[in-house]
N, C-alpha and C positions, 0 to 999 in steps of 0.2 A: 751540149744537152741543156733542155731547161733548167733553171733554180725550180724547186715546191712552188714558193708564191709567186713566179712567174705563170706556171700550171696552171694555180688554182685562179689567179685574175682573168688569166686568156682559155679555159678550158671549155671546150670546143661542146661538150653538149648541151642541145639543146630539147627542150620537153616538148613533146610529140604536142601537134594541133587536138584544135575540135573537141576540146573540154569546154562540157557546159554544167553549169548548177545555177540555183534559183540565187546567187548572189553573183554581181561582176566581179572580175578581178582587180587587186589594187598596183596600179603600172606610178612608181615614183622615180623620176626624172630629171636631173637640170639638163645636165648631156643628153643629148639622141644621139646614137651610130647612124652613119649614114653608111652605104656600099660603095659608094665610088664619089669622084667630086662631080661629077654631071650629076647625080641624083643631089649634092649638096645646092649645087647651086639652082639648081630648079624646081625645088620644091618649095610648096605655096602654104605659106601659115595661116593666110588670111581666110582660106577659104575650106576646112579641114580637111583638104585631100593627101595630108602627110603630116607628119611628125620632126621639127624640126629645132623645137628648143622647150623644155619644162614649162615656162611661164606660157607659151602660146600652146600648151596642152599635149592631155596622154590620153591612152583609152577610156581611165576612169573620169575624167572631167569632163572628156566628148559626149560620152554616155551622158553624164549626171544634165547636162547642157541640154539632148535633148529631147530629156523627160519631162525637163523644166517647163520648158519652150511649149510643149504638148500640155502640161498642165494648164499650161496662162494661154494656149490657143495663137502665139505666135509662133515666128517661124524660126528666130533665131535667138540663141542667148551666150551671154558672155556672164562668167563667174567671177565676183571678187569677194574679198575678206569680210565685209561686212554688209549688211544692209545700209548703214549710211557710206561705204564705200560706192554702193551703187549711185546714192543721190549724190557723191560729189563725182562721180565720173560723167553720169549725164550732164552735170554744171558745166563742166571743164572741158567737155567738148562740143558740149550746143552755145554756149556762150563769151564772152570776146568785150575787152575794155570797151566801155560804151554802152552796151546791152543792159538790160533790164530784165531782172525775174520777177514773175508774179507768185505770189505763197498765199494757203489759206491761210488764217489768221489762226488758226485750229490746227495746222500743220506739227508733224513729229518735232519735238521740240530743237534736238542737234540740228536739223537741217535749217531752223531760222537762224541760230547759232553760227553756222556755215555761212550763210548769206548776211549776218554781219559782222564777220569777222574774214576771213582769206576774200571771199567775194566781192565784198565793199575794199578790202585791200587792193582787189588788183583793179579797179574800177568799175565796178560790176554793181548796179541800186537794185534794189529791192523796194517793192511794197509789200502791203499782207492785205487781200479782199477777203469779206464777208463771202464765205462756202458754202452758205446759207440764200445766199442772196444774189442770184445770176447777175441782174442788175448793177450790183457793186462793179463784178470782175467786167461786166463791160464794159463801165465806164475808166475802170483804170487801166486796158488796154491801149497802150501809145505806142506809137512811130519808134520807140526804141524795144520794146517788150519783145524778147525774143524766144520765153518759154515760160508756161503756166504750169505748176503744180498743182493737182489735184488729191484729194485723200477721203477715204471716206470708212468709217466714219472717225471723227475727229481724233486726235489724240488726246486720251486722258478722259474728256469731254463727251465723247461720243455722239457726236453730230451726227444725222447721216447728211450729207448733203445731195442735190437733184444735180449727179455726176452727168448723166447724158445733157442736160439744159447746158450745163460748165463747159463741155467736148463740146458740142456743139457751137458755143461761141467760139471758143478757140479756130475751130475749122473756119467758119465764117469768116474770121480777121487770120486767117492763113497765121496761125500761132502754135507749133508747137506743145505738144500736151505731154507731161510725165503722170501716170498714177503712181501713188505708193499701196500697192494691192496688198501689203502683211497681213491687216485683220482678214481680207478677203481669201487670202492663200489659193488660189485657183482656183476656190471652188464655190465660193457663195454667188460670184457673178463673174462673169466674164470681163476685163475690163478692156478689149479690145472693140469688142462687137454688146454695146450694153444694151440693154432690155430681155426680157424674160419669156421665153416658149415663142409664141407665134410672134411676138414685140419684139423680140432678137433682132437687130438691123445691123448687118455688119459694115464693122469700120465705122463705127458711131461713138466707140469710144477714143480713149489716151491712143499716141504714138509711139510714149514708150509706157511699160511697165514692168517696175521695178520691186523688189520682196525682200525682204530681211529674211533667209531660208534659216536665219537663227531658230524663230520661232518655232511653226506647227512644221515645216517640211523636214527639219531636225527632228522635234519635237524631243529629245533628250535635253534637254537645258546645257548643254557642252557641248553646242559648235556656235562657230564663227562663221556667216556668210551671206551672201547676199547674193543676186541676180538682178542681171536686163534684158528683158526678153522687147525684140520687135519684130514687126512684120516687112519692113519695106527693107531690101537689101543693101540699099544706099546709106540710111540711115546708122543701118549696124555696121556697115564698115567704119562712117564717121564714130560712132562710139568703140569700136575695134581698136581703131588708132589710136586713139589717145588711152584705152586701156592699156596695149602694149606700151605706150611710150611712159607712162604710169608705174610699168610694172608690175603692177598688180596678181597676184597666181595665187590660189589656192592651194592647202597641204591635199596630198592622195588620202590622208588617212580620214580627213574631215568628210572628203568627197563622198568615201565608202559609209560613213556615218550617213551620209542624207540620202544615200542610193539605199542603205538599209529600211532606211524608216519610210521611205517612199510608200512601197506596199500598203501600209499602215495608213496614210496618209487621211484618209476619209472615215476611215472607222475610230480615229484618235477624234478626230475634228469634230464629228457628230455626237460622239460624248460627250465630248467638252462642251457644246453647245447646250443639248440637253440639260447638262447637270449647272449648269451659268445660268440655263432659263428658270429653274428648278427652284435655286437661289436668290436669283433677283425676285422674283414672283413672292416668296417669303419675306424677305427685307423691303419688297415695295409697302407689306401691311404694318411695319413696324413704328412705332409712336418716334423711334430717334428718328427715325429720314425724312427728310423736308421730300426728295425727290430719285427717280431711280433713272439714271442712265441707262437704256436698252435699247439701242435700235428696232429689237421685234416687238418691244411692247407699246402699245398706244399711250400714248401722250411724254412719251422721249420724244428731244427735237428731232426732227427728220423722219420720225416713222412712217407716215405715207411715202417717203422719198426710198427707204428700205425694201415698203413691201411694194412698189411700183417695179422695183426693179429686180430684185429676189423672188416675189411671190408670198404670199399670206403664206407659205408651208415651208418659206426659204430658209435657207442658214445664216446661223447668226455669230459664230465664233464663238469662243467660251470668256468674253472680255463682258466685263461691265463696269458700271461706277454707281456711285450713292454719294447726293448730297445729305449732310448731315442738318438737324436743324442747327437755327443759328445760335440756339442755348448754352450749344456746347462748344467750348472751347478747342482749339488747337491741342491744350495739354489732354483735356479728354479725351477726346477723338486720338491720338498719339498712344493714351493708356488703355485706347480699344485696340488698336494696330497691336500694341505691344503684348496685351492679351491670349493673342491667337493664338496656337501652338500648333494646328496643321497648316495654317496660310502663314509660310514666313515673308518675312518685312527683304522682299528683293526686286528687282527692274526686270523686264523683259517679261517674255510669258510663252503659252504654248510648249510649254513643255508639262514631265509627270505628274509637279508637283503645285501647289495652289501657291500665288504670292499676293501678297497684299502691301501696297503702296500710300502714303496720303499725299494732299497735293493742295498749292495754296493757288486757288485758282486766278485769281484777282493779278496775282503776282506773269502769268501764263499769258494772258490775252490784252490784246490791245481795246484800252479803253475806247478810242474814238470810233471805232465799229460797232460799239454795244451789240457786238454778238452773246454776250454770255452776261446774265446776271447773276453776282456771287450772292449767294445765300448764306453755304455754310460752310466747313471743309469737307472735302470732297476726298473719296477713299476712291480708289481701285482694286479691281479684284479680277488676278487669273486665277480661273480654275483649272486645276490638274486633272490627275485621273483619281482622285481618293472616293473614296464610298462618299454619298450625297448626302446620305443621313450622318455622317460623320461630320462633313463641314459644317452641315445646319447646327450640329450639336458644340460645335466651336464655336460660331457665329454667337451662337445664344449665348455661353457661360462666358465670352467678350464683352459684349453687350453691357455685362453686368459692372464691369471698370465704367461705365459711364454715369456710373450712378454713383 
């Protein structure tokens, strides 16, 4: 006769099918059963017609996979730990001693990080083109260039740059294209198929694109994750493989975190955009700011290149920046940050809560591009979800450490 805890390991029931609620269920896994070794052995990971090991997926990551894939308007996606996990798995498996990456010079800061450091390790060059400036990236496509990053708008900076003119070279010189879509989150533009309503032309954008689901897809400030969503089959297997051979996998519990907030996903984002525009529009009239970084607002760099491709009514994310003038100091500008008391001093964004960054810009971009002229210190600003007339009311009694 059994022991108790032999019972209760191997106890035989199982809970009836055909339960549904407006949440999935959370399936966590390293083991999968399998019924017999013919089903072991012929079951296909690659392609998710079964379940055959934790890291290559359960029900909750298949799902969360693709919802993703639906948002970003491709067809397939693979899940890992981070958003810059995603840009070094597309590295590691589109590129090969020898090869050569192209970065915009405006690019997420870790991933030029990446590309000089493990990258340049395993012999792998980099340049950085002007994102700004079609012209650049075309001329520094060569015979070795085996994948161009694209980003829009800049990091930190907020460039927008003319993404379909960038994709378009790329296609021309048969080059590979990654976007980093986070500001965009699936929903300001499409980055597979770019241009806007009847200008939509598809497959005019990136090959792959990739998201830090940290951010708005999360949008709780407590997870970890990232995606690669593509369209062509071939392609996601080649990033398949080397995920799996990576390792790479996702907790269940993080999954149900980003499946939860999904729902949410466009009514969080529109806030935030709103009350970001709300904000900048305030701060553009203020005697400290030399200048407002905003994509939707005229006379940030790239805003023809925003609304060509968004729409005069498009979305804009809830990110902005402010050049300070140049009167003021590092320690000033430091003892505005430090001021705040609803925007606290943290990285990352798109989540509940406002954060405020500074940044030395000069220090960021590569001088012999003269893409960027430093004026002053330059702040960052996510916006949360708080009351608008509360930020403003922050903002303002901050301000006053500058004096």
């Amino acid at each position: 006769m059994s022991q108790p805890i032999t019972d209760l390991i191997h106890h035989p029931y199982v809970a009836p099918g055909a339960f549904a609620a407006p949440q999935p269920g959370v399936f966590k896994a390293s083991t999968v059963f399998f019924a017999n070794t013919a089903a072991m052995r012929s079951r296909d990971w690659k392609h998710k017609q079964g379940y055959t090991y934790g890291l290559h997926g359960t029900p909750t990551t298949f799902m969360l996979e693709e919802r993703i894939a639906t948002l970003e308007g491709g067809s397939q996606c693979i899940l890992v730990p981070s958003g810059l996990a995603a840009i070094a798995n597309v590295n590691m498996a589109l590129l090969k001693s020898g090869d050569e990456v192209l970065l915009p010079d405006n690019v997420y800061g870790p991933s030029k990080a990446l590309a000089d450091g493990e990258l340049k390790n395993w012999g792998i060059t980099h340049q950085c083109y002007d994102a700004m400036n079609p012209a650049d990236l075309e001329a520094r496509i060569g015979p070795r260039t085996r994948l161009v990053w694209l980003e829009a708008p800049g990091s930190v900076t907020m460039e927008f740059a003319p993404l379909a003119q960038l994709a378009a070279i790329c296609r021309e010189r048969e080059v590979p294209s990654a976007l980093d879509n986070t500001w965009g989150a699936g929903l300001a533009f499409n980055g597979f198929d770019l241009g806007k309503g009847e200008r939509r032309v598809a497959g005019s954008g990136a090959d792959v694109v990739v998201q830090a689901l940290t951010k708005y897809p999360s949008g709780g400030g407590d997870v970890l994750m990232g995606s690669i969503v593509t369209r062509d089959e071939r392609l996601h297997q080649q990033l398949k493989l080397t995920h799996m051979r990576l390792g790479w996998g996702v907790g269940a519990n993080d999954a149900e975190a980003v499946l939860r907030a999904l729902p949410s996903l466009v009514l969080r984002y529109r806030a935030q955009d709103a009350a970001a525009r709300a904000l900048s529009g305030w701060l553009r009239g203020r005697a400290e700011i030399a200048q407002l970084l905003h994509p939707a607002f005229q006379g940030s760099p790239g805003h023809e290149h925003w609304r060509a491709l968004c729409g005069a009514d498009g979305l804009a994310a809830g990110l902005f920046s402010v050049m300070f003038h140049e009167r003021y100091s590092t320690a000033q500008v430091d003892a505005f940050c430090d001021a705040l008391k609803l925007f606290k001093l943290g990285y990352s964004w798109g989540g509940p809560v406002s954060l405020v960054v500074p940044y030395d810009v000069a220090s960021m971009r590569s001088a012999e591009l003269g893409c960027w002229k430093h004026l002053g210190v330059l702040v960052r600003f996510s916006v949360g979800l708080e009351a608008v007339q509360d930020l403003l009311a922050d903002l303002e009694q901050a301000l006053a450490a500058l004096r």
